[in-house]
C-alpha positions in Angstrom: 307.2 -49.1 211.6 304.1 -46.9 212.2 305.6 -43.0 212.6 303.2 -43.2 214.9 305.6 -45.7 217.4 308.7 -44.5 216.2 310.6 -43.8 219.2 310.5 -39.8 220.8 312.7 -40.8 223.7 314.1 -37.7 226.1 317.7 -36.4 224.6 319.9 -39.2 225.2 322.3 -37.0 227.8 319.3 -37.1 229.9 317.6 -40.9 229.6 320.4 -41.7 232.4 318.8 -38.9 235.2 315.5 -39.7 234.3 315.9 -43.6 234.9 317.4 -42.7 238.0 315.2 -40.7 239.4 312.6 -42.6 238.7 314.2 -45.6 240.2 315.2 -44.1 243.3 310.7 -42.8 243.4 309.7 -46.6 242.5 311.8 -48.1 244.8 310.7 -46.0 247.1 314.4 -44.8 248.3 313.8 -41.2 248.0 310.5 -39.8 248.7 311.0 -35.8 248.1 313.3 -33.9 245.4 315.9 -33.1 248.9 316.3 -37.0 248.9 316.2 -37.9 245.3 319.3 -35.7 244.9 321.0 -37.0 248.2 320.8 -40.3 247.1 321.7 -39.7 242.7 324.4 -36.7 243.5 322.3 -35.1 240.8 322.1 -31.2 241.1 318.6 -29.3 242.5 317.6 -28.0 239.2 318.0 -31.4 236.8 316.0 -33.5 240.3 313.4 -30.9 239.6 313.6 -30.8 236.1 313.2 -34.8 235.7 310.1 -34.9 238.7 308.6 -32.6 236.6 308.9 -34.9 233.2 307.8 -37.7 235.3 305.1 -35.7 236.8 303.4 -34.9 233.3 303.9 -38.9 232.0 301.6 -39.8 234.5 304.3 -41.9 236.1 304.9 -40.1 239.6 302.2 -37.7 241.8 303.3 -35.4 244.2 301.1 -35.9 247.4 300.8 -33.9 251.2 303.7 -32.2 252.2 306.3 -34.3 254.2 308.2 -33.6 257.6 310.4 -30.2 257.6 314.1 -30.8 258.0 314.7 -26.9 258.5 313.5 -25.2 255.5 310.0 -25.4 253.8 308.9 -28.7 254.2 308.8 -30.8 251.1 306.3 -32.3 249.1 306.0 -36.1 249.3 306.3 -37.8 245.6 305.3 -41.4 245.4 305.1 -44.0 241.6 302.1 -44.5 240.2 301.6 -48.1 240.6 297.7 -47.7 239.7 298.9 -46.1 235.9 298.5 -49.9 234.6 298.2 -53.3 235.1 300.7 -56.6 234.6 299.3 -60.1 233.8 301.5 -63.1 235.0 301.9 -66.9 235.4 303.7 -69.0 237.3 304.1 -73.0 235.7 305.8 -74.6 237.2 305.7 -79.1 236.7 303.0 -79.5 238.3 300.7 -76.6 239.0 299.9 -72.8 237.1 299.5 -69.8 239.3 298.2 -67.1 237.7 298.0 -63.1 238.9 296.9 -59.7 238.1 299.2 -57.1 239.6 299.4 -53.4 239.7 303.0 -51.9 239.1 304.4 -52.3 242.2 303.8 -55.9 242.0 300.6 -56.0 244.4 298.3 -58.9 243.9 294.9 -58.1 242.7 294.0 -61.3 242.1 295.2 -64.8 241.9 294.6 -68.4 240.4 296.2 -71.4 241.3 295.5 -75.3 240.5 297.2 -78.7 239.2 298.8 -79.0 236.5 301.0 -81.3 234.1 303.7 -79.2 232.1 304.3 -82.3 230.0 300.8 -81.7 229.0 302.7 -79.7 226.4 302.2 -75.7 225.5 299.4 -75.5 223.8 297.2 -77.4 226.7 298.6 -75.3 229.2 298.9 -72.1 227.6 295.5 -72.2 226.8 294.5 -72.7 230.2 296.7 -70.0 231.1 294.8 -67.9 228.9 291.4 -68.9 230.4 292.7 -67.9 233.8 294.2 -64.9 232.5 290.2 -64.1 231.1 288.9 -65.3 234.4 291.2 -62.8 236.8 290.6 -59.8 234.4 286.7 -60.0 234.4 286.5 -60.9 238.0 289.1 -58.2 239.2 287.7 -55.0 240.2 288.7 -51.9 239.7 291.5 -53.1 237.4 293.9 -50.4 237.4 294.8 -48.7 233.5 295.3 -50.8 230.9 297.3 -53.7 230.7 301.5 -52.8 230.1 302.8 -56.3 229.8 302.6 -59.9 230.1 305.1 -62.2 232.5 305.3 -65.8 232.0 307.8 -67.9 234.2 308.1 -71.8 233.2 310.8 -74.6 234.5 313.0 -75.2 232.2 315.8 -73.2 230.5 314.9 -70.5 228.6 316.7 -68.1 226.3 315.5 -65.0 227.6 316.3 -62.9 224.5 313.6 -64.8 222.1 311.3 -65.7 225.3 311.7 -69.7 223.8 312.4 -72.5 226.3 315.4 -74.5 225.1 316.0 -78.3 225.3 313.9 -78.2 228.5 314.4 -81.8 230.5 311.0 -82.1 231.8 308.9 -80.1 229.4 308.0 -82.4 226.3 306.9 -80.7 223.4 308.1 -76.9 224.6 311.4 -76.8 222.9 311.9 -74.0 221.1 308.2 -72.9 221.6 307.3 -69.4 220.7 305.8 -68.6 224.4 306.2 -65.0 223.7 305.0 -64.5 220.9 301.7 -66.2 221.4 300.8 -64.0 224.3 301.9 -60.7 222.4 299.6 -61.8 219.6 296.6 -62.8 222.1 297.1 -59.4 224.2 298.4 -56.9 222.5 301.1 -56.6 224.9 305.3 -56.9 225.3 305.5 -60.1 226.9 308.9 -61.5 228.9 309.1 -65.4 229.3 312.2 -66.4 232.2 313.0 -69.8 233.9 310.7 -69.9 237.0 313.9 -69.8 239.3 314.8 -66.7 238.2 311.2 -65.1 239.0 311.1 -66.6 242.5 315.1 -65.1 243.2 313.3 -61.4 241.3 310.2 -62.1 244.2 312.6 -62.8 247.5 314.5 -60.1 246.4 312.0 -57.2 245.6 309.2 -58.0 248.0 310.4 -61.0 250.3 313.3 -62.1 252.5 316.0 -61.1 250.2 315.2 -57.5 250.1 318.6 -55.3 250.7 320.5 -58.1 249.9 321.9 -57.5 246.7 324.0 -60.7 246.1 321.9 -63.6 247.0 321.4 -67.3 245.6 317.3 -68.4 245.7 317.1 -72.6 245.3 314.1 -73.7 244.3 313.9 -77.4 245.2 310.4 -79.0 243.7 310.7 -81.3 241.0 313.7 -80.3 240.2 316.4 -78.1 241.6 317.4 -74.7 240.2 319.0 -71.3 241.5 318.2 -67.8 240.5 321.5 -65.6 241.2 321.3 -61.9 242.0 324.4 -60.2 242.1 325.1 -56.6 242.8 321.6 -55.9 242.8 320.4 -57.1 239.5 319.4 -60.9 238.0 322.2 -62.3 236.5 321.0 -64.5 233.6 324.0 -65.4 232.0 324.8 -64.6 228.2 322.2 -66.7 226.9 319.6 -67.1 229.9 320.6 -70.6 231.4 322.9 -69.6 234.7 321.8 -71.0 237.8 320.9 -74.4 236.6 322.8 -76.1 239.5 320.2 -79.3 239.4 322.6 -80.7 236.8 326.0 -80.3 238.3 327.5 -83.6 238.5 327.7 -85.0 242.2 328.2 -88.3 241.5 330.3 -90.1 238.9 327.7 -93.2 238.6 326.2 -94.4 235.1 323.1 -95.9 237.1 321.9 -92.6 238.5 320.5 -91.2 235.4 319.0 -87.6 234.9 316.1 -86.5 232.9 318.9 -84.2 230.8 320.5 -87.4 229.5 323.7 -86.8 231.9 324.7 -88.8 234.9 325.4 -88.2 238.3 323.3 -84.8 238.3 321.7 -83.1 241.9 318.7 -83.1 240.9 318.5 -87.0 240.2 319.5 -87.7 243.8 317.7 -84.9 245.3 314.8 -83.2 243.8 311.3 -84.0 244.3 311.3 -86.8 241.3 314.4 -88.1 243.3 313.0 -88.0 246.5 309.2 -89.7 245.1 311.6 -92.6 243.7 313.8 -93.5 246.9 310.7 -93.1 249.1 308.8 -95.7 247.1 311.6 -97.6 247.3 311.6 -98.0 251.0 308.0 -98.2 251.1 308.2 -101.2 248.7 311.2 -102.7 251.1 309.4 -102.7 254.2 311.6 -100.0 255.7 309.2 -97.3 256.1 305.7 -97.8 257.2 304.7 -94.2 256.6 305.4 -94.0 253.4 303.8 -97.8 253.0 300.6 -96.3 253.9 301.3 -93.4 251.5 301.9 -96.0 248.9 298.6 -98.1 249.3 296.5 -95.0 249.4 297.7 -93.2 246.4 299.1 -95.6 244.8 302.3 -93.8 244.6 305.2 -91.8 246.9 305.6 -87.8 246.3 308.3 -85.8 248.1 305.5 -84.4 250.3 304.8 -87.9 251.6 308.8 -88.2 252.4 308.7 -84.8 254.2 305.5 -85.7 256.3 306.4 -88.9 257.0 309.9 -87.4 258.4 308.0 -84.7 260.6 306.4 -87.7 262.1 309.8 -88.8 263.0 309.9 -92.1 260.6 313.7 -93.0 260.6 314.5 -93.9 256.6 312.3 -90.4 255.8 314.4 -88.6 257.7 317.8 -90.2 257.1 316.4 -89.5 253.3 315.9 -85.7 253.8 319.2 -85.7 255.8 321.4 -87.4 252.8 319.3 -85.0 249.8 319.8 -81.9 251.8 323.8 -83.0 252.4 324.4 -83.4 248.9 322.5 -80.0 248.0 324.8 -78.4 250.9 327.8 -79.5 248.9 326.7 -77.8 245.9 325.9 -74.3 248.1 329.0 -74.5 249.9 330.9 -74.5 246.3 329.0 -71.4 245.1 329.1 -69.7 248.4 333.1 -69.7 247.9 332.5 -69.0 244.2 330.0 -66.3 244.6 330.7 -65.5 248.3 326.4 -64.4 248.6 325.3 -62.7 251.8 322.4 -64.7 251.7 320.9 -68.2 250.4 317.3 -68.9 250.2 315.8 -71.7 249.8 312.5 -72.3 248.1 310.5 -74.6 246.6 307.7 -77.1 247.2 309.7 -79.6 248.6 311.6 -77.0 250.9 308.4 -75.8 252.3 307.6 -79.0 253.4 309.6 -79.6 256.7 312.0 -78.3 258.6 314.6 -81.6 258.3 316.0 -80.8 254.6 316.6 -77.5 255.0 318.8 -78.5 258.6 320.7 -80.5 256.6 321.7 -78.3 253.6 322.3 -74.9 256.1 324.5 -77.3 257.9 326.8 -78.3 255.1 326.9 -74.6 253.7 328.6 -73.4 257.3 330.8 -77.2 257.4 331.7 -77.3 254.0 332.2 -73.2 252.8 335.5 -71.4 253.6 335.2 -68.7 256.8 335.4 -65.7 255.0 332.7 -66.7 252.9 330.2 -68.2 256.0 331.4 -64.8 258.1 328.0 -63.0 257.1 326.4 -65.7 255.5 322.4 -66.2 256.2 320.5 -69.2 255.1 317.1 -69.2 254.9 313.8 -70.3 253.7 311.4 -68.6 251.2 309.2 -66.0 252.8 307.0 -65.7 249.9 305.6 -69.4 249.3 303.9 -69.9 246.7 303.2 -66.2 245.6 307.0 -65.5 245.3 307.1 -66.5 241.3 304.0 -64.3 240.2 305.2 -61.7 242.6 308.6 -62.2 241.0 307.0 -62.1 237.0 305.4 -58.7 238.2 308.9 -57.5 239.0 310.3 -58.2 236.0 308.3 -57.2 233.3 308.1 -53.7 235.3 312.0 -53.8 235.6 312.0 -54.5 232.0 309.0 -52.0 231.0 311.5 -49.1 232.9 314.5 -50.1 231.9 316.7 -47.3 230.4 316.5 -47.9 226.6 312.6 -49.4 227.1 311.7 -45.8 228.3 313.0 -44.3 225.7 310.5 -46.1 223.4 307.5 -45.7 224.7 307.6 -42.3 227.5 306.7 -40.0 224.7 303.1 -41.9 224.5 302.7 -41.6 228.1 302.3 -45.5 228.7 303.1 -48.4 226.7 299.9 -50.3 226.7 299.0 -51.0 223.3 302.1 -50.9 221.5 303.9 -53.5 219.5 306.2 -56.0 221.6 308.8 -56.1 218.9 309.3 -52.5 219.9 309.9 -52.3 223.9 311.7 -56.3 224.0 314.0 -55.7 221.0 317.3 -55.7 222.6 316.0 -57.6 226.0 
């Protein structure tokens, strides 16, 4: 390793206070030394001593002086979310968003178009990259240099090695080195996660989930997945692949087949392929003339026609929606005893689409969950849309970049821009 890099972290006995701090200023929890130590039970002098550390990083500004409380009044300090600037994309089985944030996870600019992730990696990787070139050049006033790359994709992926694993609807991407291919193109630590997980990180940092901190975000699109957050952090799982609730077994039925090789699975009765199938099938049977007419014009059925067709009141649509978001319900109500969340969101192309599926599964949470576990319980839908996984990609490569033992590597150069990705995601 170049001397050069070799970790200079802060004595160890003080790496602990200094993540604190600047967690509590990030967060925006604390916004003057009096709070900082309120809120951390950390003495006057180490507050002070840490602001100050942070202070000459670059990491944290001191601004106007803030309301008195009946001494001086103190001085406001605030994050620098301007010090740098994330890159992140969002693929999900049928589209690519694409963002440029700064650290706080603001959108400076955004991309978004169709897309086939059976295409295979290097197709759409390489248009991620073009996107990636596109936002940069047409971004103004791009913030510091660029700290770190965030990729989300929708399949199972170890997050230690950033490598999809056996994914069911991703040909070609097993075992892909995702990470590694954008550390190499960018010069940057790059973090590859199942695009669940980054829509449960978005909810929960900038969306309808904030000051929840145990919460369950479904994603219902092609297929079904859940992002967990419990006690206020992403729960991942030993090797990355918790939350993958699409293949739970609901049915014990050799003809309903799932794309993972299993049968019986949710997502083979009720994601968005699922959904696409059945509606055909009426269409084809003569018990839906919505979705008929969706048929002869596209030549197909997609979960979108279903959901429209339903909002227009078409009987099989919505006795469709009704049955998916039942059996989905059934699966909540079964983590909402295990997991006992306050709150369950629900996201997802398909869940943005009408108001019919998402009835149905709130309804079987509250029916089918045990008292004490419904006593608080909220269900809702995503507030974020479509922005939530880029938004959520943001969050966690800065949660990563300021994570404890990450700091440590790179504080002493003032910004970790630049250096190698081995160094700041070994031990991720």
């Amino acid at each position: 390793m170049d001397e050069r890099l070799a970790p200079q972290a802060p004595l160890e006995e003080s790496l602990d206070t200094l993540s604190a701090v600047l967690d509590e200023i990030r967060s925006a929890r604390a916004r003057s030394r009096a709070e900082i130590g309120a809120r951390t039970g950390l003495s006057r002098g180490v507050v002070a001593q840490r602001v100050n550390e942070l202070i000459h990083a670059g990491l944290v500004v001191e601004g106007e002086v803030g309301p008195s409380t009946g001494g001086r009044p103190p001085r406001q300090i605030s994050f620098r979310a301007d010090a740098g600037h994330v890159l992140v994309a969002d693929l999900g089985a049928t589209s690519i968003d694409v963002a440029v944030t700064d650290l706080d996870g603001r959108i400076l600019g955004h991309r978004d178009e169709p897309s086939d992730i059976a295409a295979g990696p290097e197709r759409c990787l390489d248009r991620v990259d073009e996107l990636f070139a596109e936002l940069t050049a047409a971004t103004r006033d791009l913030p510091g240099r660029l700290w770190g790359v965030g990729i989300g994709v929708p399949g199972p992926v170890e997050f230690r090695s950033g490598r999809p694993v056996s994914p069911p609807i991703m040909p070609g991407w097993d075992g892909y080195p995702v990470r590694e291919r954008f550390a190499a193109a960018h010069g940057a630590p790059v973090w590859v996660d199942n695009d669940v997980n980054l829509l449960a990180l978005g909810e929960w940092r900038s969306g309808i989930a904030v000051g929840h901190d145990n919460v369950v975000v479904v994603k219902i699109g092609t297929g079904i997945g859940a992002g967990i957050i419990s006690n206020g952090r992403i729960h991942r799982g030993a090797q990355g692949a918790a939350g993958d609730v699409g293949h739970i077994q609901v049915v014990d039925d050799a003809s309903v087949t799932c794309r993972c090789g299993n049968i019986g699975c949710l997502e083979a009765l009720a994601g968005g392929s699922a959904l696409a199938r059945q509606g055909e099938a009426l269409a084809l049977d003569g018990h839906s003339d919505r979705l008929r007419a969706a048929l002869d014009q596209h030549g197909s059925v997609s979960a979108e026609d279903v959901a429209r067709a339903a909002s227009f009141g078409d009987t099989a649509a919505v006795a469709l929606l009704h049955d998916a978001g039942h059996r989905v319900g059934l699966t909540l109500a079964s983590l909402a005893n295990f997991f006992n969340p306050s709150l369950i969101v629900i996201g997802g192309g398909v869940a943005q689409s009408g108001d019919q599926l998402l009835a149905a599964i709130r309804e079987t949470v509250y029916r089918r969950s045990l008292p004490l576990a419904t006593r608080d319980l909220l269900v809702k839908r995503s507030s974020l849309g479509a922005l939530a996984g880029v938004i959520g990609a943001s969050s966690m490569v800065v949660e990563q970049l300021f994570a404890r033992d990450a700091i440590a590597r790179w504080l002493h150069a003032g910004e970790p821009a630049g250096m190698p990705d081995d160094l700041l995601v070994a031990g991720a």
